[in-house]
N, C-alpha and C positions, 0 to 999 in steps of 0.2 A: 820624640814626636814622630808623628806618623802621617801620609800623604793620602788623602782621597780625592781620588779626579773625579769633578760633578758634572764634567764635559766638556765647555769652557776655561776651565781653571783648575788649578789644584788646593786644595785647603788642610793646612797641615793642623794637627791636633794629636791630645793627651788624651787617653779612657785611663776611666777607674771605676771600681766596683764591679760587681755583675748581679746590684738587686733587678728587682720586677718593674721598676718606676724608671723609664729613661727620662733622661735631664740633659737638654744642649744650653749651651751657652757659647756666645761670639764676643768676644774684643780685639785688641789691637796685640793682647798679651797679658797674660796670665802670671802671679807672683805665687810661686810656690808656695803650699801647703795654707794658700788663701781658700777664701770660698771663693768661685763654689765648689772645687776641689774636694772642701772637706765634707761635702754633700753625701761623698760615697763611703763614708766612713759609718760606724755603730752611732749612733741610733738610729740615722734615715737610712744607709747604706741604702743609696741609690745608682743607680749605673749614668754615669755623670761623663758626656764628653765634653772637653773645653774646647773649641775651635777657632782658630786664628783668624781674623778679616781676612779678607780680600785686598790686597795691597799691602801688607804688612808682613815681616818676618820672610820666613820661608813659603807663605801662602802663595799665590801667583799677584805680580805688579803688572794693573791693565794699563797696555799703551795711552789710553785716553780713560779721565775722569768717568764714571757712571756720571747722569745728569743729575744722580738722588742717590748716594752713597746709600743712605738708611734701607732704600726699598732693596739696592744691591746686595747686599748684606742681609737684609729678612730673605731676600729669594735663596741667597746661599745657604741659609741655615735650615730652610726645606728641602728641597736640592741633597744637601750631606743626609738628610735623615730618610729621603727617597733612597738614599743608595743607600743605606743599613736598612732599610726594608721596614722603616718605623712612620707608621700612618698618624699617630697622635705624642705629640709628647710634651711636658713640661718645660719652659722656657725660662730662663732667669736670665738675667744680666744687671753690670753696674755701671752706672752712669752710662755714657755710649754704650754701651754692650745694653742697658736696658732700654734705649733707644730703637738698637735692634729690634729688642720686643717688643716695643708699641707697632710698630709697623709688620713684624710680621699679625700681631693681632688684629689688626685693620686689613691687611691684603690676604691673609690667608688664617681667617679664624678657623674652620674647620681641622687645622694640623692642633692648634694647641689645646690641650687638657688642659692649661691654666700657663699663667702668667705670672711670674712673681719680678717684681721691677723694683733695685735697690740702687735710691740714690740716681734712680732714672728717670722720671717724671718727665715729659715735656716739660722747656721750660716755659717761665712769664714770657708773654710776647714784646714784652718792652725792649727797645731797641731793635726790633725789627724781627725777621725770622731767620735770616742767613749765616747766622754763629754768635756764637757766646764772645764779646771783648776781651775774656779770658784766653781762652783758646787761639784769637787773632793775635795776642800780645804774646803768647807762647810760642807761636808757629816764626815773629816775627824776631822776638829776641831770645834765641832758643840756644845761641852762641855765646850769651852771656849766664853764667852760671848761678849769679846773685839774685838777676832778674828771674830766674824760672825757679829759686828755692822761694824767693817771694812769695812769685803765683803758687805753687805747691804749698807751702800756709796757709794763704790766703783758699783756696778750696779745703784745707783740710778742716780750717776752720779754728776756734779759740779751744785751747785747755788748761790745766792748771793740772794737770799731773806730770810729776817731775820726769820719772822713767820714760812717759810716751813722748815728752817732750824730746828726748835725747833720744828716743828710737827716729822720729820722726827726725831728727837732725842726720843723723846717719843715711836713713833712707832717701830724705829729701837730696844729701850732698850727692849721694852715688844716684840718682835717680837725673840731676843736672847733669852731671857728667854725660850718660848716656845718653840726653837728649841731642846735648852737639855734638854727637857721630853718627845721630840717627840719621840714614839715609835720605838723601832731597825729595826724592819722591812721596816717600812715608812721611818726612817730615811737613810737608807741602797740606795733606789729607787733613780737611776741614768738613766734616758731612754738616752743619750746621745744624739748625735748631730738628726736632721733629715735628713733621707735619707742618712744612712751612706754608702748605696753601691758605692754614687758617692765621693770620696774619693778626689776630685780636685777640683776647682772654676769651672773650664771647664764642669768638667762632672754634677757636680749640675745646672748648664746653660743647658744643656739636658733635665735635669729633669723637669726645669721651662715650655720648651716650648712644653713640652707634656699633660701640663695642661693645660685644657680645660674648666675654670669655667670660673664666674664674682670674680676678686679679686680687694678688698679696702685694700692697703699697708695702716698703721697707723704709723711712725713710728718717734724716736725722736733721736736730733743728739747728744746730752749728755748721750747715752745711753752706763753702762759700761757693758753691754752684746753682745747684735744684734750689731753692727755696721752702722753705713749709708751706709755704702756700701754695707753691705748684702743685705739692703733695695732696694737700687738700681739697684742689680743685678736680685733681683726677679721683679721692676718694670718694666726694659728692658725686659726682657725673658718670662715673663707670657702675651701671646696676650693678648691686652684689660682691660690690668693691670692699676689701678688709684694708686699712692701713693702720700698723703701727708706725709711732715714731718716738725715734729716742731724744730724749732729751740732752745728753752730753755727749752723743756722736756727731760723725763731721761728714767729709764727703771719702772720706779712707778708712769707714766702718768696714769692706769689707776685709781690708787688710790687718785692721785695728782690734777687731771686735766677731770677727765671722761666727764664733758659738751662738754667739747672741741672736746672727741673723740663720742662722740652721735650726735654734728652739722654734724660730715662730715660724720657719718655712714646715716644721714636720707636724705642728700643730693644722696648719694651713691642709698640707695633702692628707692627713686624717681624717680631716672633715671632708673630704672630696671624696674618700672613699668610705665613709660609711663609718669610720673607727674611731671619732670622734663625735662628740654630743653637735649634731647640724646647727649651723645657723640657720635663724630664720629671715627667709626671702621676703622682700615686700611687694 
């Protein structure tokens, strides 16, 4: 990994590729040879940097919470691409990381050529706007290792394939482990729901159609996070909005399944640049 100072901070990150199409992406941490990683590979080979949050890893830990993780995070991921000298670029993220993305599309639409959001959806406003139960119950019993392979299931969502069953047993068991050495601080980091001002399903449908990018919904219906309907709600409401969704992926498509979500991201930028048959806009 590699360190970029954006002034304030430093934010450590991975490049790959060197196509013509940049691609950023923000999480808390990136699983090798995942998407969007393999974004910079043959067939889209695009120049793909992953970069770390802000409070996590090697990135810089601020003394004091942002008020709005999500907006902290959308401004870093402008910020890093101000210092590469990159005025426009494509955006992806998953889950949180695509949370990332809706807010930088809300605060800073002009940086992004398009959005593609997996398994990131705002969610349902039910139970409030300040975090997912999930996420509370993980941050709270993070030292118990049974309880967080639980939750890890339970978002990854149902299968009946033997092999991913036992990958995911593997991954899930090393993945508890590392939660209860995860540092207090990082372990602490709850950015809650997005866009918590709109506080209703209604008023996050507001939100949607004031967005003004190119958005690729990615999104899967065993998911024990997002919803299909979140999914939905942002495909209807965002003009010009494309969503696929899988029907036997979960909320660890990107780790499970990435070809899958790199077929429909190169279809996506094709059509933005002219090399595919356009949709038609209404």
């Amino acid at each position: 990994m590699t360190a970029m100072n954006i002034g304030d901070a430093e934010l450590w990150y991975e490049e790959y590729g060197r196509g013509d199409e940049v691609v950023l992406s923000s999480a808390m941490g990136f699983a090798a040879g995942a998407y969007p990683e393999i974004l910079a590979a043959e067939p889209t080979s695009y120049h793909v940097y992953t970069i770390q949050a802000r409070g996590f890893g090697r990135s810089t830990h601020p003394e004091r919470a942002p008020d709005n993780w999500l907006d902290q995070w959308a401004d870093d991921v402008c910020a890093f691409a101000d210092r590469l000298g990159v005025d426009r670029f494509i955006y992806t993220g998953i889950s949180h990381g695509g949370g990332i993305g809706w807010h930088i599309a809300r605060r800073h639409p002009e940086r992004l050529k398009a959005l593609i959001s997996v398994v990131g959806t705002p969610h349902d406003r039910e139970g409030g706007t300040s975090s997912s139960a999930g996420r509370r119950r993980f941050i709270e019993q993070r030292h118990d290792p049974e309880i967080v392979r639980g939750i890890l299931e339970h978002m990854a969502g149902p299968t009946d394939d033997p092999e991913l069953q036992e990958q995911r047993r593997v991954r899930f068991a090393a993945a508890a482990e590392e939660a209860g050495r995860r540092p207090e601080d990082e372990a602490q980091i709850n950015q809650g729901k997005p866009f918590p001002e709109a506080v209703t399903d209604e008023q996050l449908e507001e939100v949607y159609r004031g967005i003004r990018v190119p958005v690729l919904i990615l999104a899967a219906m065993r998911d024990g996070v997002i919803s299909p309907q979140s999914a939905l709600r942002a495909a209807v409401n965002v003009r010009g909005a494309k969503a696929v969704l899988f029907e036997d992926g979960g909320h660890m498509i990107g780790e499970e399944s990435p070809e899958r979500l790199v077929r429909e991201v190169r279809v996506f930028v094709d059509e933005l640049n002219g090399l595919a048959e356009p949709r038609r806009r209404a």
